[in-house]
N, C-alpha and C positions, 0 to 999 in steps of 0.2 A: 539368947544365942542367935547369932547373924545366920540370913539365908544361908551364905557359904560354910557356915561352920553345919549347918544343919544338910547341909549335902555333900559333906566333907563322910559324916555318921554314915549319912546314906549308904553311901560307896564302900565304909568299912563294913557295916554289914550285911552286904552283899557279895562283898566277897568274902564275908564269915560262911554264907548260903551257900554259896558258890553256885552262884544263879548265872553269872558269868563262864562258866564253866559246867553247859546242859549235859553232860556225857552223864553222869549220875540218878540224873530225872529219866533221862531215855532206858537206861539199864533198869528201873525200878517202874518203868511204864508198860515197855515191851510186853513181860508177863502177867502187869495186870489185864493188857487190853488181849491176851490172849486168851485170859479166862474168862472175860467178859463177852466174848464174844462166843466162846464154846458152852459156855453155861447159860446162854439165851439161844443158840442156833441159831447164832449170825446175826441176830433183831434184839441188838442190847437197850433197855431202855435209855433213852437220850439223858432224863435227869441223872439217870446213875453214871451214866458214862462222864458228866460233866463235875459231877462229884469225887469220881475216883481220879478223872485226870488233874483238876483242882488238888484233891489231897494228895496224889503224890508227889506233887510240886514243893508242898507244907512238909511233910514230913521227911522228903529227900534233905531239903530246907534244914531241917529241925534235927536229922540226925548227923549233918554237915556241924553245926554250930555243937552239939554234944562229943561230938568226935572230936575239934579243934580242945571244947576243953578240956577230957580226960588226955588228951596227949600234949598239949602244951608246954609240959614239962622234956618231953622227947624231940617235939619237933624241933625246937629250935636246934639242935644236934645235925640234921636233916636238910641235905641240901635244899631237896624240891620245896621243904615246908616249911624254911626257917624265918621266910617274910609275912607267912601266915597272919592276919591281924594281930589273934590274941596269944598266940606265943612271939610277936612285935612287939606286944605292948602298946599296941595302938585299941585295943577296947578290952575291956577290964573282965574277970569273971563273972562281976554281979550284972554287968549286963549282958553278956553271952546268955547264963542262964535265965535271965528276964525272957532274952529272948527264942529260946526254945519253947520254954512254958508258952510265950504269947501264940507261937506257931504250931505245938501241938493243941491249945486249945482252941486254935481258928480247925485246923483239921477234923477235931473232934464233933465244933458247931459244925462244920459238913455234912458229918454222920448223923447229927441228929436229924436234919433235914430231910432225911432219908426215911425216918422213922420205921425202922426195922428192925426189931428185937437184938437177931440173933447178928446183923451189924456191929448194932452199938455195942455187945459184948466183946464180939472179936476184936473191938479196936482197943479195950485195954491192953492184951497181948502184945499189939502192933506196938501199941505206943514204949510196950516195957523194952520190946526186943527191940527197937529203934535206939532206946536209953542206952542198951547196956553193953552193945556189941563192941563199943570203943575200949569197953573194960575188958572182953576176952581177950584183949591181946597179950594180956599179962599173965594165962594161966593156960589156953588152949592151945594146943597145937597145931589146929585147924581152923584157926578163928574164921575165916571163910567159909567155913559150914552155918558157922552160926550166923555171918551174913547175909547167905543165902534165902535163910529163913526170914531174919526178918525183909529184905530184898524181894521175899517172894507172897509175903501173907494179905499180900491184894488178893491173892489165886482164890483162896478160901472166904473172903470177904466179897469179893465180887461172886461165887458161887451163891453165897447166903444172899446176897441183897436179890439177885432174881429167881432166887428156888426157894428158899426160905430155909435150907439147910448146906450141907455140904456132902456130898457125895466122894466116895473112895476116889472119880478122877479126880477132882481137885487136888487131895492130897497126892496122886502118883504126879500132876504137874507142878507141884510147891517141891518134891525130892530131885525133878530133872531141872529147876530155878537153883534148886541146892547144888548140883553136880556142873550146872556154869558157871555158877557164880565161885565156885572154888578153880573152874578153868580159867574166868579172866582175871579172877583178882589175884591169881595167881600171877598171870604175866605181870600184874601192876605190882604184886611184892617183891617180883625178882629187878624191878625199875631200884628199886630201896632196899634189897637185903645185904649190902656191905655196909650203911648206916646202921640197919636194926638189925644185926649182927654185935655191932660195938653199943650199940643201946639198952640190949636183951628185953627188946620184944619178939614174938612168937607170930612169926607168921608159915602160911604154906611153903611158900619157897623157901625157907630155910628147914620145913621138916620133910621136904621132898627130898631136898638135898641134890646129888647128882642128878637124883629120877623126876628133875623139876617140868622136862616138857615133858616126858613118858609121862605123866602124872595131868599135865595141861590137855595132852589128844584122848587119854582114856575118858578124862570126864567131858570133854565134847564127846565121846564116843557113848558114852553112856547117857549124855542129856538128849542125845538126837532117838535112840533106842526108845526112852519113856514117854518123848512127845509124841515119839510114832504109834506109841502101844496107845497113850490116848486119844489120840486121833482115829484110831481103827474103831476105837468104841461109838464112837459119832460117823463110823462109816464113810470119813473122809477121801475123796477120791485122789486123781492125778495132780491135781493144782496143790493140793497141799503137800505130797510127796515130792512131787519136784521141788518146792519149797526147802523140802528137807534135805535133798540132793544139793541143791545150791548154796545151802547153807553149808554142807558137807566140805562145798565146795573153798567157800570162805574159810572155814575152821583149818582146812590144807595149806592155804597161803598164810596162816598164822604160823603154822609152824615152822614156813621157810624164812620168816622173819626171828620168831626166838628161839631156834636150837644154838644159834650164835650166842645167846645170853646177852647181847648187848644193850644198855639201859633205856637207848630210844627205840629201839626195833621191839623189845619186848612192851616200853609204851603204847606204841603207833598199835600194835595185836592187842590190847589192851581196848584201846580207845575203839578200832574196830568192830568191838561188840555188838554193838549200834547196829551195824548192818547184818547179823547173825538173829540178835530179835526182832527187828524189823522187816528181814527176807519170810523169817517162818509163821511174825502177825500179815502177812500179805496173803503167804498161803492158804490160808484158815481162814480170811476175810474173802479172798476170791471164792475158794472152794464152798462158801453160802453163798454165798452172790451168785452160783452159776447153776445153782441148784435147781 
C-alpha cells in the first residue's frame, strides 16, 4: 500500500471518529470534568485527569464508529449522513469493527493504568452502553435517555477513581447529564426527524411531537435544578451559581433559535451545548479556586 493510499484510510477513518468534528468529545467531556473536579474538591489528581480526558476521546471515538455501523443501513436514506464513510462504502464493516474493538481496548489499557478496582469494573458498563445505544434507536422512545447514561458514566467512574467508591451525588449528576442530553439531542433529532420519520427510527423529537421545545426547556429546567441541588452539597458559593444563571441564560437563546423548528437553527442550539457544559465546568472550577 502507497503512502497516499495509506493516508487516503487515514482520513476515512477519522472521519468514521469524527475527530473532525470535536462537538461530541466536548459534550462527553464537560461532565466528566465536572465530576472530577467535584469528587476531589477542585484538586483532581493530574494522572486521572489525563486518563479520563485521553478516554473520552477513545471512546467518544469508539461509539462514533459503532453508531455509523448499526445505522448504515438508515443513513444512506439521510441527507446529513448519506456520505458517511461506511454507509459510502468507502470502508467496509470488517473494518469499522476492527476498529472500535482496537479503540475500546486502547481505552480500557487507560484504565488499567489507573489500577483501581472499582474503575476497571465500571468500564465494562461503559464500554456496553457505548455498544448498544445505536441499537435503542430501533425499540426506545427515548433513545436519548439511554445516551445520556452512557454520555454521562465518566460521572461515576471519575467519582470511584478518587474516592474508591461512588456516592449518591454522583448518581444525582449522571440523571441531570440524563435530562441534557435528552435536551440537546433533542434539538439535533429535530435537525433529522422528516428523514427518521420515513426511515422508522425512534427518536425524542418525533415522541415529543408538537411538545418538542416544551420538552427541550423542561429538561434544561430540570438539568440546571439537579446540578444545583449537587453543588449545594459541596456548599458551592456565587461563582458557581452565577454559572448556573448564565447557563440559564444560554439555555433561553436556545430556545429563540428552535421554537421555529428550522433544521439549522435547531443545529446551531445543538452545537451550542459546548457552551452550556463549559459555562457550569468554570463555575465549579472557579468556585475551588477561590476557596
Amino acid at each position: 500500500m502507497t503512502l497516499a493510499a495509506i493516508k487516503e484510510r487515514l482520513d476515512l477513518y477519522e472521519k468514521l471518529m469524527r475527530l473532525d468534528k470535536p462537538i461530541g468529545i466536548l459534550l462527553l467531556l464537560w461532565p466528566t470534568l465536572w465530576a472530577l473536579w467535584l469528587s476531589a474538591d477542585g484538586r483532581p489528581d493530574w494522572a486521572v485527569l489525563l486518563v479520563f480526558v485521553l478516554g473520552t476521546v477513545l471512546m467518544r471515538s469508539a461509539g462514533c464508529v459503532i453508531n455509523d455501523y448499526a445505522d448504515r443501513d438508515f443513513d444512506k436514506h439521510v441527507e446529513r449522513t448519506k456520505e458517511r464513510p461506511l454507509t459510502a462504502g468507502r470502508v467496509s464493516t470488517k473494518e469499522a469493527l476492527a476498529l472500535f474493538a482496537v479503540l475500546c481496548l486502547l481505552a480500557f489499557a487507560l484504565v488499567l493504568v489507573l489500577r483501581i478496582p472499582l474503575v476497571i469494573w465500571l468500564s465494562i458498563p461503559a464500554v456496553f452502553l457505548a455498544a448498544s445505544y445505536p441499537f435503542t434507536k430501533r425499540f426506545l422512545a427515548i433513545p436519548q435517555a439511554y445516551l445520556g447514561i452512557a454520555f454521562g458514566f465518566g460521572i461515576p467512574m471519575a467519582y470511584a477513581a478518587h474516592q474508591g467508591s461512588v456516592p449518591a451525588e454522583a448518581w444525582w449528576l449522571l440523571l441531570a447529564n440524563i435530562f441534557w442530553a435528552v435536551a440537546y439531542d433533542t434539538e439535533y433529532a429535530m435537525v433529522d426527524r422528516n428523514d427518521d420519520l420515513k426511515i422508522g427510527i425512534k427518536t425524542s423529537a418525533i415522541t415529543f411531537g408538537r411538545f418538542d421545545v416544551a420538552a427541550v426547556m423542561l429538561c434544561y429546567a430540570v438539568t440546571l435544578a439537579l446540578i444545583a441541588w449537587v453543588g449545594s452539597t459541596y456548599a458551592l458559593g456565587w461563582p458557581f451559581y452565577s454559572a448556573l444563571a448564565i447557563a440559564a441564560g444560554v439555555m433561553g437563546v436556545h430556545y429563540t433559535w428552535i421554537r421555529g423548528r428550522e433544521r439549522m437553527a435547531c443545529f446551531k442550539a445543538f452545537l451550542h451545548n459546548n457552551w452550556v457544559g463549559g459555562i457550569i465546568f468554570a463555575g465549579i472550577a472557579l468556585d475551588f479556586l477561590l476557596r
